[in-house]
C-alpha positions as CSV (number, residue, x, y, z in Angstrom):
1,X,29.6,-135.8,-211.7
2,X,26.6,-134.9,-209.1
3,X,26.7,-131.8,-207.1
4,X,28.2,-131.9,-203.8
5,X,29.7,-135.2,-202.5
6,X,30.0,-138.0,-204.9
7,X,28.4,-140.9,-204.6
8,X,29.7,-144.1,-205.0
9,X,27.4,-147.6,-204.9
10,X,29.1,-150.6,-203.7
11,X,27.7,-154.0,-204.3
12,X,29.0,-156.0,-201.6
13,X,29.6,-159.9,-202.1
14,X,28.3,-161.5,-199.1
15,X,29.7,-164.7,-199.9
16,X,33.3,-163.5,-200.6
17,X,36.1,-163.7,-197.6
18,X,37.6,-160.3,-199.0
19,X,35.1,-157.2,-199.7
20,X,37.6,-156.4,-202.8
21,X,34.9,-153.6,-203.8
22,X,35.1,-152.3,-200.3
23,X,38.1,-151.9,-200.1
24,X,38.7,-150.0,-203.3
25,X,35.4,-147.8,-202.8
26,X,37.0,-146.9,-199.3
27,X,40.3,-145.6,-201.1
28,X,38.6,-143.6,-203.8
29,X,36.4,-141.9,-201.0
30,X,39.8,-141.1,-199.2
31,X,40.9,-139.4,-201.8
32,X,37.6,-137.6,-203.4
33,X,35.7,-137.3,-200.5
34,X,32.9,-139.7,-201.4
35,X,30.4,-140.9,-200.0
36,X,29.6,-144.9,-200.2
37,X,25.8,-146.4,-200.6
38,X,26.4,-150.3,-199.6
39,X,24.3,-152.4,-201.5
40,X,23.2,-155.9,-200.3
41,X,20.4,-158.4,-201.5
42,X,19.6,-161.5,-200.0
43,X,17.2,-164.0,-201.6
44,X,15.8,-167.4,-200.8
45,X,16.3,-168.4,-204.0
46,X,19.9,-166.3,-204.4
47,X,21.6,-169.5,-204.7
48,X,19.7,-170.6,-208.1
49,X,20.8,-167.4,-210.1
50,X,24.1,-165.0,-210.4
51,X,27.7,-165.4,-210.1
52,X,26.9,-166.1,-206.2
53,X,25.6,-169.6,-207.0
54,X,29.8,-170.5,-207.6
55,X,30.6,-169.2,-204.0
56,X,27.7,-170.2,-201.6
57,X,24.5,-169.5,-200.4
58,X,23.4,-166.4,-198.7
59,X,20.2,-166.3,-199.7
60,X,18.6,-168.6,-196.4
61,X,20.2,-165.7,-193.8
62,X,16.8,-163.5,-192.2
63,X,17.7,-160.0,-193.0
64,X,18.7,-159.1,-189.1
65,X,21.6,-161.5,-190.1
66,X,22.1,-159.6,-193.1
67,X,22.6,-156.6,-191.3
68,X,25.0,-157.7,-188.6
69,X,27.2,-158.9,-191.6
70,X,27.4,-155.8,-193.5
71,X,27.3,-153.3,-190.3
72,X,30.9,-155.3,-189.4
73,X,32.3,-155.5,-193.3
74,X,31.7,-151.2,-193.1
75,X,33.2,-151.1,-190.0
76,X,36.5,-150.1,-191.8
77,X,34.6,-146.7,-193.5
78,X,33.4,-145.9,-190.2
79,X,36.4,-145.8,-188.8
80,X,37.9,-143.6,-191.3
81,X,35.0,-141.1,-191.1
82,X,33.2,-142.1,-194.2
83,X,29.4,-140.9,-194.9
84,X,27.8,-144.1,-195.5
85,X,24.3,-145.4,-196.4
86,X,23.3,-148.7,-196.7
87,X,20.4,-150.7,-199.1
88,X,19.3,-154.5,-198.0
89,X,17.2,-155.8,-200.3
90,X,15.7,-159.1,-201.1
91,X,15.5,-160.6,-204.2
92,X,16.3,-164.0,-206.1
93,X,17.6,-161.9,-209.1
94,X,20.2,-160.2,-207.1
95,X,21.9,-158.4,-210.5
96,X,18.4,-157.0,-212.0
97,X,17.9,-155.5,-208.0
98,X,21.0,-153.8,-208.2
99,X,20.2,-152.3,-211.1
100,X,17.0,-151.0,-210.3
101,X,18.8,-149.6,-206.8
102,X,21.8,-148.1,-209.3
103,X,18.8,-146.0,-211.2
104,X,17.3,-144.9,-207.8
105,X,20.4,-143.6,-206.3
106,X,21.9,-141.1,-208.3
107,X,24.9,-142.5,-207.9
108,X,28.4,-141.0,-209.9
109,X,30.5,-144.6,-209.7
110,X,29.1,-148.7,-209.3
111,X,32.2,-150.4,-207.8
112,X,31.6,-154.1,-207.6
113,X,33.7,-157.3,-207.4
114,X,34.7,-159.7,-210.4
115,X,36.6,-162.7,-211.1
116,X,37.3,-164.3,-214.1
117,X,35.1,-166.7,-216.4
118,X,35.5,-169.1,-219.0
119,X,34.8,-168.6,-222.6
120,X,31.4,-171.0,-222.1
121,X,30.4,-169.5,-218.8
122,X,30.5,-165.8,-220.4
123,X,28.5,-166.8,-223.7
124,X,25.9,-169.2,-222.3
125,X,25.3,-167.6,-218.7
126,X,23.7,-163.9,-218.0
127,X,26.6,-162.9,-215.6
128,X,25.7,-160.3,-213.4
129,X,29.4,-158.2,-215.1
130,X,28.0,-158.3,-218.7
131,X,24.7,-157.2,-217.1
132,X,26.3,-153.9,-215.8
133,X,28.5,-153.5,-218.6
134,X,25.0,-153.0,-220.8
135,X,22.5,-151.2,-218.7
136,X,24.2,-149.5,-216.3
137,X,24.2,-145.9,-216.6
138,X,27.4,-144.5,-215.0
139,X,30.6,-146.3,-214.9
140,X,31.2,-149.3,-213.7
141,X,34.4,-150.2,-211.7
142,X,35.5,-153.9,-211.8
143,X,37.3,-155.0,-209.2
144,X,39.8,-158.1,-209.4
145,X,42.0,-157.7,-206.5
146,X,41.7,-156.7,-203.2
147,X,44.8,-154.9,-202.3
148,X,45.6,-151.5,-203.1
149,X,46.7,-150.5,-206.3
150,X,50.3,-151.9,-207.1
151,X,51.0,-149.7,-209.7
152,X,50.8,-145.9,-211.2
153,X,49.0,-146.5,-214.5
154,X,45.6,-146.2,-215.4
155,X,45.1,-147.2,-219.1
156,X,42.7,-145.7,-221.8
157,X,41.5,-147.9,-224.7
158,X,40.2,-146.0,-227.4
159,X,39.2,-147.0,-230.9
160,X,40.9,-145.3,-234.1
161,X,39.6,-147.5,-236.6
162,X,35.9,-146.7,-236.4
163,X,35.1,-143.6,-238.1
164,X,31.6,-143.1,-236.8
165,X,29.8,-140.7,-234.5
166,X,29.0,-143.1,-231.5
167,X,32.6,-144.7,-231.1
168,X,34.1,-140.9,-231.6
169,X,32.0,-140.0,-228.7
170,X,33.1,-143.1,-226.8
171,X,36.7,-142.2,-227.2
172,X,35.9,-138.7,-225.4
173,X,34.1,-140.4,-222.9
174,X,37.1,-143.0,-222.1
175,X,39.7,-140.1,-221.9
176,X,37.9,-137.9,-220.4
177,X,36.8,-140.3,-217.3
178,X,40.0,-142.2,-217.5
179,X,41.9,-138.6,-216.7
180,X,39.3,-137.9,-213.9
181,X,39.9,-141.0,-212.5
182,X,43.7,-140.9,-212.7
183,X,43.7,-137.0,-211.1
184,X,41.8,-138.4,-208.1
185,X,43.9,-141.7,-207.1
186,X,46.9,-139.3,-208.5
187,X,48.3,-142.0,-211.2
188,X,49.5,-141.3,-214.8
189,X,47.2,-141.4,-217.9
190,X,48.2,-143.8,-220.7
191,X,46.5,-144.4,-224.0
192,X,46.4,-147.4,-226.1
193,X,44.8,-148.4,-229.2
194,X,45.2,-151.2,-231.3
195,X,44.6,-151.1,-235.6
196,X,44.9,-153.8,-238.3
197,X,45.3,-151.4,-240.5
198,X,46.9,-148.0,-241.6
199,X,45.0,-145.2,-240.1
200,X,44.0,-141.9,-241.6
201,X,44.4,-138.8,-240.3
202,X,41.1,-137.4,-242.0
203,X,39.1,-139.5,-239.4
204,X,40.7,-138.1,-236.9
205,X,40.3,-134.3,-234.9
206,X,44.5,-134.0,-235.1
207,X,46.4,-130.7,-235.5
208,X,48.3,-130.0,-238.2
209,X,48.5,-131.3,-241.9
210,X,49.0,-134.1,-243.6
211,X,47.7,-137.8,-243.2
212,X,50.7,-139.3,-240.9
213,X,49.3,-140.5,-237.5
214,X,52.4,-140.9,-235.4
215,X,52.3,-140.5,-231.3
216,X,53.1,-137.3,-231.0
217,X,49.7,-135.8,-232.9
218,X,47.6,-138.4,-230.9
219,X,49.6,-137.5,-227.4
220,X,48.2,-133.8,-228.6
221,X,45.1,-135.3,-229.7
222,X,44.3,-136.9,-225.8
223,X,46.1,-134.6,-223.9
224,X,49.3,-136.7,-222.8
225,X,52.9,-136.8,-223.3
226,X,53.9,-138.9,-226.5
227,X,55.6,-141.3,-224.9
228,X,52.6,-142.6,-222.5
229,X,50.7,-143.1,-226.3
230,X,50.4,-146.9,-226.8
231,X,49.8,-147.6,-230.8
232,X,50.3,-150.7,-231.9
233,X,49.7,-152.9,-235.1
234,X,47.4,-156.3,-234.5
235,X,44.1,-157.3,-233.5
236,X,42.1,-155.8,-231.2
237,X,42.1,-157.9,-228.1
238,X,45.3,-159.7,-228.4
239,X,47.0,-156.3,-228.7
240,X,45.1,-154.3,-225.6
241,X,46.1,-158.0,-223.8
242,X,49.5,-157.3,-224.6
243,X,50.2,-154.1,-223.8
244,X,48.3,-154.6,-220.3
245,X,51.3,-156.9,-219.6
246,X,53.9,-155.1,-220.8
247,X,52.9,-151.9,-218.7
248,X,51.3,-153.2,-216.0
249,X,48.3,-150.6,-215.3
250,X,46.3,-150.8,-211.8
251,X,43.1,-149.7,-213.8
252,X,42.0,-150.1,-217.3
253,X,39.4,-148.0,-218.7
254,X,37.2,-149.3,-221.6
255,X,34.2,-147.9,-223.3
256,X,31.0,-151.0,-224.2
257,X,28.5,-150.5,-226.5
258,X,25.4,-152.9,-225.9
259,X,24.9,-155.3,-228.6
260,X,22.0,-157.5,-228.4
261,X,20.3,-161.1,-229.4
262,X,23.0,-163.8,-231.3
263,X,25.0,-161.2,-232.8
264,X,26.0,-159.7,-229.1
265,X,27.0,-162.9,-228.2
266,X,29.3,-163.8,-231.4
267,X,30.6,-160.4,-231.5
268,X,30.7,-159.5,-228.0
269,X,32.5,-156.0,-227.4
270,X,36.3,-156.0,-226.1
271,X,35.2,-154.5,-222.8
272,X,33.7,-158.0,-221.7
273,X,36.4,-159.9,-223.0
274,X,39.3,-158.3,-221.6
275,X,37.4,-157.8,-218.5
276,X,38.5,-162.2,-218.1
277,X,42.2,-161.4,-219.5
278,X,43.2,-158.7,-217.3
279,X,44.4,-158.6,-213.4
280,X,44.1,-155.2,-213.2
281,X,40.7,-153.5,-212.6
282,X,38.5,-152.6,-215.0
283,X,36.3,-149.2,-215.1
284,X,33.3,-149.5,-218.1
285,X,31.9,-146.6,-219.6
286,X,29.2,-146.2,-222.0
């Protein structure tokens, strides 16, 4: 985290009724004393690229128009004595802006709005999510819903299975943002991981002897109480997919690793595929 205040950039949806990412930024800013940077871009061309072509076009509006709009969707974080700071920009490539802005504004958290794609929309199309997901420096807050948080779970996904340096590093960087993240909106920390196959406890930093990974050692392991240890048999996705329904979390944290060309798109990473399985909302770290 920065010093001082932290900083939280909000990329507001200007064709959207509901601000979801609004209205999330305002509640962690409640309770951390943030601060929120509002991000809007407007483009004449807005309408031919990004996930705002599916929900209207913004992109004729002058930017006094602009304005007016977001001066009334922040009326909400004025009222509740927010610091705010605002960014209009114009640009046809409204994701690659934002990213620019992100880099410029030394910023701890990008909270922006999502909704979920198809299979074919996700593998052809450059959506603005997957663009985050891979270049953004800090952590990236999905948001799905608009209403406050229904439940009292956030949920860490780690890996087990991969034994090497980068996805060990991952797997501190999950927990250890997941459990700043649940101390701040005051909800429990879970873990879950999923493994086709028997794990070994040589791969792993546990305590004690002996090659037995049971939930107790990994509740040591991550700092939480056995039973809020999720370890289940099966693959990947399916499993994660399955335990987000059977426990219900209001966030899910997930760590992405950038993959690139025609084996990023075969592959993927389960970040971006359960980001389209989930209801709950999604924080990305990398």
């Amino acid at each position: 985290m920065s010093k001082g205040r932290s900083r939280l950039f909000v990329i507001t949806d200007p064709t959207a009724r509901h601000q979801a990412a609004l209205v999330k930024a305002l509640l962690v800013a409640k309770m951390a004393d943030c601060e929120i940077h509002a991000f809007l871009c407007t483009g004449r061309d807005i309408a031919e690229d990004g996930d705002f072509a599916s929900r209207g076009d913004f992109g004729d509006q002058p930017l006094t128009d602009a304005e007016q709009w977001l001066e009334q969707q922040l009326e909400p974080c004025r009222v509740a004595g927010i610091p705010l700071s605002t960014e209009i920009v114009r640009d046809k490539n409204w994701h690659d802006a934002a990213l620019h802005s992100i880099a410029r504004a030394d910023c701890d958290l990008v909270i922006k709005s999502s909704f979920h794609h198809g299979k074919a929309r996700r593998f052809y199309g450059k959506t603005s999510d997957y663009n985050l997901m891979r270049h953004c420096a800090c952590p990236v807050l999905f948001v799905h819903q608009a209403q406050e948080w229904q439940s009292n779970r956030v949920l860490a996904c780690v890996d087990l299975e991969s034994t090497d340096n980068q996805h060990a590093r991952l797997n501190g960087v999950v927990v250890r943002d997941a459990r700043g993240l649940a101390d701040i909106v005051a909800m429990d920390l879970y873990i879950a991981a999923a493994h086709r196959g028997d794990l070994d406890a040589d791969n792993l930093p546990l305590q004690g002897r002996g090659h037995e990974v049971d939930l107790e050692r990994l509740g040591g392991l991550f700092g939480v109480e056995p039973e809020r240890v999720l370890l289940r048999r099966g693959e990947t996705l399916a499993t994660l997919k399955d335990i987000c329904d059977e426990i219900d979390p209001s966030i899910v944290v997930l760590g992405t690793l950038a993959r690139r060309g025609l084996r990023g798109k075969l592959i993927g990473n389960t970040a971006e595929k359960l980001l389209d399985l989930v209801d709950a909302d999604v924080l990305t770290v990398n």
